[in-house]
C-alpha positions, 0 to 999 in steps of 0.5 A: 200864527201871529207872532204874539202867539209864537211867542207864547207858544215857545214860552210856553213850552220852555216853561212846560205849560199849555199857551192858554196858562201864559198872561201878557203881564207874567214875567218869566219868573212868574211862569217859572222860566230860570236863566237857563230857561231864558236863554233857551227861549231867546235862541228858539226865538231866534230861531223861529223869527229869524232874527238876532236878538241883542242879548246878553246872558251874562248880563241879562238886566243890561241888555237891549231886549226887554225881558221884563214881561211876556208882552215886553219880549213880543213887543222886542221881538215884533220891533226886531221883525220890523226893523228887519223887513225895512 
């Protein structure tokens, strides 16, 4: 599985809907992921990756990882992949 589709896959999930109902342009609150339901996805990215996303829930707006869209946060998440096998 690649990890455009994990991702999708753990979204989907957080916000109860079939992967096939996640678009690459919905932000989060588009799909109806709440805060709580951000940082719940962020740990089980974390967690499925492997990685240590830079994020700050107290201040999401301001962090490194870019939460703008379901495409943004592969994209993080795939650089942070990156940066991590080199």
């Amino acid at each position: 599985m690649s990890i455009k589709d994990q991702v999708i896959a753990i979204i989907a999930d957080q916000a109860m809907l079939e992967p096939s109902d996640i678009k690459m342009d919905n932000t989060l609150e588009d799909i109806g992921i709440d805060s709580l339901g951000l940082v719940e996805s962020i740990f089980a990215i974390e967690e499925s990756f492997d990685i240590t996303v830079p994020f700050n829930a107290n201040n999401p707006t301001e962090s490194e990882f870019d939460i703008s869209s379901v495409a943004a946060i592969v994209a993080a998440v795939e650089k942070l992949k990156a940066a991590q096998a080199s």
